[in-house]
C-alpha positions as CSV (number, residue, x, y, z in Angstrom):
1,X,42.0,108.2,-30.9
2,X,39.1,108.7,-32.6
3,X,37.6,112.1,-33.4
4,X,34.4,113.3,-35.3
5,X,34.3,116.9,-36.4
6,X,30.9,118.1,-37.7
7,X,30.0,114.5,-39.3
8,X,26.5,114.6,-41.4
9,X,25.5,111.8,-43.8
10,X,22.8,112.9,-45.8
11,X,21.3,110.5,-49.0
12,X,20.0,111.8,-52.3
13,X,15.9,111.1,-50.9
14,X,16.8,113.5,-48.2
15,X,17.2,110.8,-45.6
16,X,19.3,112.3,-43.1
17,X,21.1,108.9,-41.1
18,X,23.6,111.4,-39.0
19,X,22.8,115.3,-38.1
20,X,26.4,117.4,-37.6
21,X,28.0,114.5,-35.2
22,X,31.1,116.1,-33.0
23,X,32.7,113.3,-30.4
24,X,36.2,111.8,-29.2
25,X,36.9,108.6,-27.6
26,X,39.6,108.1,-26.0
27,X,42.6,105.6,-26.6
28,X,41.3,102.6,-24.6
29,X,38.1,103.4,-23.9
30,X,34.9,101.2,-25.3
31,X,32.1,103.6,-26.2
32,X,28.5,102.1,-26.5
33,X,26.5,103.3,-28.8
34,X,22.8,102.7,-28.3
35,X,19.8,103.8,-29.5
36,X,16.4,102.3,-31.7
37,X,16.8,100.6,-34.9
38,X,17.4,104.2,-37.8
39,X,19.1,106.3,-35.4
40,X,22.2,106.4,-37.0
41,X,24.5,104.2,-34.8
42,X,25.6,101.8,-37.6
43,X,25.9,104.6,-40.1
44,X,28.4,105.9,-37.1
45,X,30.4,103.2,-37.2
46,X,30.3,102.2,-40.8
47,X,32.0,106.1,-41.5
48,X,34.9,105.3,-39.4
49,X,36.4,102.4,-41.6
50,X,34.5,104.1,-44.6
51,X,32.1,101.7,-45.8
52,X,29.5,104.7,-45.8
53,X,31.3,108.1,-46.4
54,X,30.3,111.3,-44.5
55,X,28.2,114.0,-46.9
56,X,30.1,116.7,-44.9
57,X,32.7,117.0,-41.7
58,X,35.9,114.9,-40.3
59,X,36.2,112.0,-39.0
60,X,40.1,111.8,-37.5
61,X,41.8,108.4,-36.1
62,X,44.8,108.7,-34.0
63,X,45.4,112.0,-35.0
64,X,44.9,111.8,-39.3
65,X,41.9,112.3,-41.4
66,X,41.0,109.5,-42.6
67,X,39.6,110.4,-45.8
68,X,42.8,111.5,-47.1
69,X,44.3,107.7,-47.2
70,X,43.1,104.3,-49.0
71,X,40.4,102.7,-47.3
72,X,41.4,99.2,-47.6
73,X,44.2,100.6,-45.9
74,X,42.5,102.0,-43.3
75,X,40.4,98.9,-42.8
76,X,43.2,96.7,-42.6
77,X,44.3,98.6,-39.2
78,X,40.7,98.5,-37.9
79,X,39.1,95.0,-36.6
80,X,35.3,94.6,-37.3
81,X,33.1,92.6,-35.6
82,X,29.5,92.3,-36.7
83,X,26.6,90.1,-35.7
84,X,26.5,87.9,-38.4
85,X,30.5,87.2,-38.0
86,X,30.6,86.7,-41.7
87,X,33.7,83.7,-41.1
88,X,34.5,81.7,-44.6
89,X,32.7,78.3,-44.7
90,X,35.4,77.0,-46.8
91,X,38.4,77.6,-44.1
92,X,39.4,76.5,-40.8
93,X,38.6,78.4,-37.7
94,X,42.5,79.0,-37.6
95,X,42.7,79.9,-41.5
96,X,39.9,82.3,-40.8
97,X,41.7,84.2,-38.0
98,X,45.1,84.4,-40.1
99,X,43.3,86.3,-42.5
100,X,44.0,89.9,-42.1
101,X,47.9,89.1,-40.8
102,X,48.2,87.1,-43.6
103,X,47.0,89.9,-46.6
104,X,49.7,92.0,-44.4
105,X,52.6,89.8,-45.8
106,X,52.9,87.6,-42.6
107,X,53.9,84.6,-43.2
108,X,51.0,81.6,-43.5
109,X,53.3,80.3,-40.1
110,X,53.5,83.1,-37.9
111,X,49.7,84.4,-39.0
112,X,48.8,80.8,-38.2
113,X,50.8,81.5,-34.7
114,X,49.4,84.4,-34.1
115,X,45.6,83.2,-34.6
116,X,46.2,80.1,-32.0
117,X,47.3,82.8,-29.3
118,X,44.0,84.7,-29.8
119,X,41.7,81.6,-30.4
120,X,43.6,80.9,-26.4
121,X,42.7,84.4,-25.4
122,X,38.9,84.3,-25.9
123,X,38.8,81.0,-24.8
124,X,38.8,78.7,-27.8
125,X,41.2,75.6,-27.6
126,X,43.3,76.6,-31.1
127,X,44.1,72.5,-30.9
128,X,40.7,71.3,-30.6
129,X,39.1,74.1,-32.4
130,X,41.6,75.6,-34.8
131,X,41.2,73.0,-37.4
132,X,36.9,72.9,-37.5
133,X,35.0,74.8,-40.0
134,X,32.3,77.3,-39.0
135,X,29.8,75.4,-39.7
136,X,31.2,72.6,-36.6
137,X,30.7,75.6,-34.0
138,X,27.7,77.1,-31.6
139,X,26.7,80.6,-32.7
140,X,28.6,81.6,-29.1
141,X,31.9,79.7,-30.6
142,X,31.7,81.8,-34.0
143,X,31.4,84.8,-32.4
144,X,34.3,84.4,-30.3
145,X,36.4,83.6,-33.4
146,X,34.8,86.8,-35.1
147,X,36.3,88.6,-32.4
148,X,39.5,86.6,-32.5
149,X,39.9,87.6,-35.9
150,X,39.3,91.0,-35.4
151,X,42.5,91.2,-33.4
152,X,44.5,89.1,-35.5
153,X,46.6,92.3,-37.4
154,X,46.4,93.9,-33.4
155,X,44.3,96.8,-34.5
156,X,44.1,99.9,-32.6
157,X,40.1,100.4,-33.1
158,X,37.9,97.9,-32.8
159,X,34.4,98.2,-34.2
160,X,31.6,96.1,-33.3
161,X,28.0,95.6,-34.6
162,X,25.4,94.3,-32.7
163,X,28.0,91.2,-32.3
164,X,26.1,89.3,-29.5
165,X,22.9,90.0,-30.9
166,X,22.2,86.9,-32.6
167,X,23.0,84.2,-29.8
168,X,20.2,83.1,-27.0
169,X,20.5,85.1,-23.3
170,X,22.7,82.8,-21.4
171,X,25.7,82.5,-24.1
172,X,25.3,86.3,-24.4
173,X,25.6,87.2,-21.3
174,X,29.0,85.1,-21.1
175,X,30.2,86.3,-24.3
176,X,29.9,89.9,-22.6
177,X,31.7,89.1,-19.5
178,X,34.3,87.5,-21.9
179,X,35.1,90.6,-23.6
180,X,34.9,92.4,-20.8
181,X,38.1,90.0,-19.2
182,X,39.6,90.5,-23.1
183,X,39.2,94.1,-23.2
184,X,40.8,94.4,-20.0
185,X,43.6,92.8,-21.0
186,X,44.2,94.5,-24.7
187,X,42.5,97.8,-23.8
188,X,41.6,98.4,-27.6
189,X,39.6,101.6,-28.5
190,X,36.5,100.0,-29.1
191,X,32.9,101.7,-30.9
192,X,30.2,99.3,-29.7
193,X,26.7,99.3,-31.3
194,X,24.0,98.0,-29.7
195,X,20.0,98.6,-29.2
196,X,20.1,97.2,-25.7
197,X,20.3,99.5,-22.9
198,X,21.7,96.8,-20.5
199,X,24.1,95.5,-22.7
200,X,25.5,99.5,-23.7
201,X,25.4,100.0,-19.8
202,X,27.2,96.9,-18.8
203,X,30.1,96.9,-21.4
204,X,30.4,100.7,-22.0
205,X,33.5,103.0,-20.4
206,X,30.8,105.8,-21.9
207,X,27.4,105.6,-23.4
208,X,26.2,107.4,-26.6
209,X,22.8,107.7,-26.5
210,X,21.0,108.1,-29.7
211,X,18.0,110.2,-31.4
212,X,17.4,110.7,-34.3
213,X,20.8,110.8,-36.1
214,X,21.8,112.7,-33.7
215,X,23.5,112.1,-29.9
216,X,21.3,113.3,-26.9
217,X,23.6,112.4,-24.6
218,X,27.2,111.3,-23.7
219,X,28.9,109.6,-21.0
220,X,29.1,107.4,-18.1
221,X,26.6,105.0,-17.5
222,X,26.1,105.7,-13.9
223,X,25.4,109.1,-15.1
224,X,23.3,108.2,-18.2
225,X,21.0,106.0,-15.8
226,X,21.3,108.6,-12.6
227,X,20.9,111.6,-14.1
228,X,19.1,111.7,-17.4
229,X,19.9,114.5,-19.9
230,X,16.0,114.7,-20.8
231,X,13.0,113.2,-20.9
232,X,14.1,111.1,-24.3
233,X,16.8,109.4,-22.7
234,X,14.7,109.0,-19.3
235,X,12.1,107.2,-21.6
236,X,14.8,105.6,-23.5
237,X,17.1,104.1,-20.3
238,X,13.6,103.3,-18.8
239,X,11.5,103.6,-15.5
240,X,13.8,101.2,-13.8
241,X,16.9,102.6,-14.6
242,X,17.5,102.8,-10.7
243,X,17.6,99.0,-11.1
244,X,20.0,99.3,-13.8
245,X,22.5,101.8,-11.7
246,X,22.8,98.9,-9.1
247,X,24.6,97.1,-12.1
248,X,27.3,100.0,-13.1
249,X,27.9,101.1,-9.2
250,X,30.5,99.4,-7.3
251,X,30.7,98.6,-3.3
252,X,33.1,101.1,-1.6
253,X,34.0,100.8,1.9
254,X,32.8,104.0,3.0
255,X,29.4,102.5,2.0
256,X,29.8,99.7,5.0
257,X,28.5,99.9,8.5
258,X,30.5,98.2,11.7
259,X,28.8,95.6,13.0
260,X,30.1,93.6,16.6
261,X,33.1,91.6,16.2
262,X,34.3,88.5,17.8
263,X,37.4,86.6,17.0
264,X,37.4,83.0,16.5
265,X,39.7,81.4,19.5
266,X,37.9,83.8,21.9
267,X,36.1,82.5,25.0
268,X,32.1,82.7,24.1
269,X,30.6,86.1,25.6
270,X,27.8,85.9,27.5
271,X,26.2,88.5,25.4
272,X,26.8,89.6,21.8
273,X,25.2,93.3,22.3
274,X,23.5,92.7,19.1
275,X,21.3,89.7,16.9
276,X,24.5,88.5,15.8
277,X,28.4,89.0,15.1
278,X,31.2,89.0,12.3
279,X,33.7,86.2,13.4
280,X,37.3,87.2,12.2
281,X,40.4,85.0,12.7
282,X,43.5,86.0,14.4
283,X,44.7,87.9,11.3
284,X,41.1,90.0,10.9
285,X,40.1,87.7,7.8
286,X,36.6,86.6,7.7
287,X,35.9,83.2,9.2
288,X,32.1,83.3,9.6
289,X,29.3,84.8,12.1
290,X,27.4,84.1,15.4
291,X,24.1,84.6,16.3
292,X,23.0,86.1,20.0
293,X,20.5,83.3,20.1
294,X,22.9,80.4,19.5
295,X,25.1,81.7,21.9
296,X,22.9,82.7,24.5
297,X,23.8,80.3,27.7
298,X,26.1,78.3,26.1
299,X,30.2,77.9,26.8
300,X,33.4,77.1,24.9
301,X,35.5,79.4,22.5
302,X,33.8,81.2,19.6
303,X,35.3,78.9,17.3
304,X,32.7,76.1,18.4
305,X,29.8,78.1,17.8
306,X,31.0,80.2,14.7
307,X,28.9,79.3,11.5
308,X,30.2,79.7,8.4
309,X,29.3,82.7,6.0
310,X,28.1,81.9,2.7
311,X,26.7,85.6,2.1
312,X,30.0,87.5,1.3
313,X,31.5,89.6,-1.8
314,X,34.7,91.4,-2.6
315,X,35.0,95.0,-2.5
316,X,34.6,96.3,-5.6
317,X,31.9,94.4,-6.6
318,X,28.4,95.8,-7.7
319,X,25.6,96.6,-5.8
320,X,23.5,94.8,-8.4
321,X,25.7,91.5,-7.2
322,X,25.5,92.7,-3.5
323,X,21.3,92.6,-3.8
324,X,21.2,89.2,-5.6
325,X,23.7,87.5,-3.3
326,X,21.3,88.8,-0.2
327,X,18.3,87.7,-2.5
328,X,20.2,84.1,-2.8
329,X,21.3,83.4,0.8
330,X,18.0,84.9,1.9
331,X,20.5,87.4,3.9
332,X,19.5,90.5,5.6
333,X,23.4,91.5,5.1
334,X,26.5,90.3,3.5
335,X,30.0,90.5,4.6
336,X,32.1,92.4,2.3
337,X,36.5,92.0,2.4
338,X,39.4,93.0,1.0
339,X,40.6,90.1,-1.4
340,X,43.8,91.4,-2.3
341,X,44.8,91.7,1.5
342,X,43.7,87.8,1.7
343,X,40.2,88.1,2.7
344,X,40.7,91.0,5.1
345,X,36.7,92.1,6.7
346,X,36.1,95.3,6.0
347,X,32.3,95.6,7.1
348,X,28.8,94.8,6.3
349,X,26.6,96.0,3.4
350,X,22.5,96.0,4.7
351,X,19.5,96.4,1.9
352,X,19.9,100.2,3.8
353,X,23.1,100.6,3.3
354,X,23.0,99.2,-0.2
355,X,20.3,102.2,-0.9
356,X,22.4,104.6,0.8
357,X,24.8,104.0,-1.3
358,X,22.9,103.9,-4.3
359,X,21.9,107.3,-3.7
360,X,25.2,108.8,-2.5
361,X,26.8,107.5,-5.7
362,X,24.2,109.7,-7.9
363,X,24.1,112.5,-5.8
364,X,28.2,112.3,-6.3
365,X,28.4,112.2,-9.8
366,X,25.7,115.1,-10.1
367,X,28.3,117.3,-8.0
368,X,31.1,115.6,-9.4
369,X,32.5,114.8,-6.0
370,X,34.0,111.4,-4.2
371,X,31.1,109.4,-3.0
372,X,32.7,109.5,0.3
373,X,31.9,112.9,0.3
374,X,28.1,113.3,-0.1
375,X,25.8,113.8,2.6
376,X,22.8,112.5,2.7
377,X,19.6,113.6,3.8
378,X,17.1,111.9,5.6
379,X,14.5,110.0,4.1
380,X,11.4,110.5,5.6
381,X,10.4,106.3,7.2
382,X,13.8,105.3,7.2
């Protein structure tokens, strides 16, 4: 979708903001680009819809060199999303969404349509919102209509500037997971600039990580953070970036160990065999757990003596969630199911297990093979 070819931006004091830039992204796929304030990530960006033009190479979207169109054109068909939003004061939050449908020739109605089903999708009530004015919103609300906007002329590149940066931790973190829910459901090929490490690793299908005008290394972030191209990016990603990884790998069932299984209407077993138990119901879903000691000496069906589980997570689901959730319930294990199959167990994850798979999940991208597949060896005091 998009394509750089040898792209240099040079300025008449010699500044060189970009050094012979040659990358694709992929239709679909949100590329993060990260790096410290002067590396050259906006001046990325800004080429692609031409506010800043290359000194020398090609920068190609969906197939055409874009230099050899108009670019008001060109930045009609691409939505723009930058930090400051830049909405107009003097128009309605629905007004301002219509704005690029309606310099298309849609009519003032169906533009007007269009921006209440996008004000919907990222979560802005188009009849108690659409008829404010910027200046009646939060700084999360505005950037969710910046975004709206963006998508208003359903543009098949999205570029986006810093656009969280300027709201407070909390609303940023939920405007993140909100375009994460978004972009799953318009899969828009999206450039994403950013100076925050978590945020790049957290939204990005691939990571850019930036020098000094130039791209020291490119892909996923479980790869970025596990296996470092050099020591710039190892200093850049940061000494904890094994913390980090937790956030970008997911739980797999080959990561989950078996533990002792009782089911809920059976009669109470004199012993466990172990500390405690996994209590399924008669259809193998998770109902709850049992400890040895509670049972120990006492009678009746498992059912009676079953406690409920509050430690549990879907398949799927990080490790990063996985080590806060045992952090929370003050767990030395959660129970992790299938939720598509209705809740189905499917085993337990244990702070080893959790490592284990932590490290099988680097070791597998490093040989490019299904975590499943990696061997582990031993480490010594485990």
């Amino acid at each position: 979708m998009i394509r750089f070819e040898n792209v240099s931006k040079r300025y008449a004091d010699g500044t060189t903001a970009v050094d012979d830039l040659s990358f694709e992204v992929a239709a679909g796929e949100l590329v993060t680009l990260v790096g410290p304030s002067g590396c050259g990530k906006t001046t990325t960006m800004k080429m692609v819809n031409r506010l800043i033009e290359p000194t020398s190479g090609r920068i190609f979207l969906d197939g055409e060199d874009i230099a050899a169109g108009d670019p008001v054109e060109l930045r009609r068909r691409i939505g723009y999303v930058i930090q400051q939003v830049g909405l107009f004061p003097h128009r309605t939050v629905l007004d301002n969404t219509a704005t690029v449908p309606h310099l298309l020739g849609v009519s003032r109605k169906k533009a007007r349509a269009r921006a209440a089903e996008l004000l919907d999708l990222v979560g802005l009530d188009p009849s108690v919102h659409g008829e404010r004015y910027p200046d009646q919103l939060s700084g999360g609300q505005r950037q969710r209509v910046g975004v709206a906007r963006a998508l208003a002329a359903d543009p098949p590149v999205l570029l986006m500037d810093e656009p969280f940066g300027a709201v407070d931790p909390v609303v940023r973190e939920r405007l993140q997971s909100e375009f994460l829910r978004l972009q799953q459901s318009v899969r828009k090929t999206v450039l994403f600039v950013t100076h925050d490490i978590e945020e790049a690793v957290r939204l990005g299908d691939r990571i850019a990580v930036y020098g000094a005008g130039r791209i020291e290394q490119f892909d996923t972030p479980a790869t970025v953070l596990g296996a470092p191209s050099g020591d710039y990016v190892a200093e850049f990603v940061g000494a904890d970036r094994g913390l980090k990884r937790l956030s970008v790998t997911p739980i797999e069932e080959s990561d989950l160990e078996q533990p002792p299984v009782v089911r809920l209407d059976d009669a109470l077993p004199k012993e466990l065999g172990a500390r405690w138990a996994v209590v399924l119901d008669a259809d193998g879903d998770l109902h709850g757990w049992i400890s040895e000691e509670h049972a120990r000496g006492r009678t009746g069906t498992v059912r009676e003596h079953a406690r409920r589980m509050e430690a549990w997570l879907p398949v799927g689901a990080s490790l990063k969630h996985a080590f806060a959730t045992m952090l929370q319930h003050d767990a030395g294990w959660i129970a992790v199911i299938d939720e598509e199959s209705a809740g189905r167990f499917l085993g337990v994850l244990t702070p080893q297990s959790l490592h284990e798979a932590l490290r099988r999940s680097t070791a597998a991208d490093l040989r490019d093979v299904p975590r499943a597949e990696v061997e582990l060896e031993t480490v010594p005091g485990s």
